[in-house]
N, C-alpha and C positions, 0 to 999 in steps of 0.2 A: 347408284341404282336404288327405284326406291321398293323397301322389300314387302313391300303392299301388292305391289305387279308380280311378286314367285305365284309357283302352287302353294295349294293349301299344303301338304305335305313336307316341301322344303321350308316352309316357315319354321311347319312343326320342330323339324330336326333345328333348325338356328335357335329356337325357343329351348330345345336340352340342352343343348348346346352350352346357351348362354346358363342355364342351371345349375351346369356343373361347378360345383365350387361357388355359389352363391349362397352362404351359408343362411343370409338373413332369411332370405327365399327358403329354402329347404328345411329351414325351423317351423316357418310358417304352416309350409306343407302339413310336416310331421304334426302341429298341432291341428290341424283339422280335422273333427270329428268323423265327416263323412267327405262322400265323394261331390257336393255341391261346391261343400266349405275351399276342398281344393280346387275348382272348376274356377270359383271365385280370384284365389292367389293367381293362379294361371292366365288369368285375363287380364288383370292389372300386370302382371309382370309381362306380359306381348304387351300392353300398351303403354310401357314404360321402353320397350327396346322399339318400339315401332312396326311392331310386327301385323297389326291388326288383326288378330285373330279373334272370332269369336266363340260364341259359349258351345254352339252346334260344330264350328269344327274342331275345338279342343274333344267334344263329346266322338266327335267318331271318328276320328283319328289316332292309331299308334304312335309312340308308345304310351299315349296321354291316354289314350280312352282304356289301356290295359290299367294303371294304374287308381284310375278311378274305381276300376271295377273291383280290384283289391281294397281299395281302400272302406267302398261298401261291401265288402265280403262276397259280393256274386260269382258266381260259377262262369267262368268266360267259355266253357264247354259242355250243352247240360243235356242227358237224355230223361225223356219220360214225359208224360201226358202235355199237350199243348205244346213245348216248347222247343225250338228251333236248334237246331244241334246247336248253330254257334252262336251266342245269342246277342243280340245288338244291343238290349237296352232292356235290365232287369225291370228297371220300373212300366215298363209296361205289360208285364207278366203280374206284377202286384197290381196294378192298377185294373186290370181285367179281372183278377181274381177276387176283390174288394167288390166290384162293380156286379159280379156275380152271388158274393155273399147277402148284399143289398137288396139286390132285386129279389122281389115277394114270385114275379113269377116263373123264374128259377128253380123253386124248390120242388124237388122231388119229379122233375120234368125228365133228367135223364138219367140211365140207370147208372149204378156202380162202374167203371173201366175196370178191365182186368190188367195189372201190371205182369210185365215181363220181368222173372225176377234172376235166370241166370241166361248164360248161354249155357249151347249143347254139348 
């Protein structure tokens, strides 16, 4: 059976699978900086087991995409202005926030938000 034709999800799980206990792999991981650098390992190692997985569904897939999100420090559960209780994809909360800073007609267009700072 060829494991191109599973779900995107049972690949994933064959892809930790195969993980476990592959230490060259898990060195690798561990040296990588950020959450690209492992996105990277993670693709070559599915396409070394023939999994074909690509870079979109390592990214939104468990328990791969938790780990990325550790690995860049993001909050996999974030309250407060703008951002989505559970959040799918840090970088485009930077990238909308950057794009904001940027823009000339942006400034001082809307007032301060008030934060919610306890509960009752």
């Amino acid at each position: 059976m060829d494991p191109r034709s599973l779900p995107v999800s049972r690949r994933v799980q064959l892809l930790v699978k195969a993980l476990n206990g592959a230490e060259r792999t898990n060195e690798a991981l561990a040296r990588c900086s950020d959450g690209d650098g492992m996105v990277m390992v993670l693709v070559d190692a599915s396409n070394k087991l023939g999994l074909g997985l690509s870079r979109e569904d390592l990214l939104k897939t468990p328990p791969i995409r938790d780990w990325i999100w550790w690995k860049n420090k993001e909050a996999l559960l974030t309250i407060g202005d703008e951002q989505p209780r559970y959040q799918q994809d840090g970088r485009q909360q930077r990238e909308r926030q950057r794009q904001q800073d940027e823009s000339p007609d942006s400034v001082g267009t809307d007032p301060p938000r008030k934060r919610f700072l306890g509960l009752f």
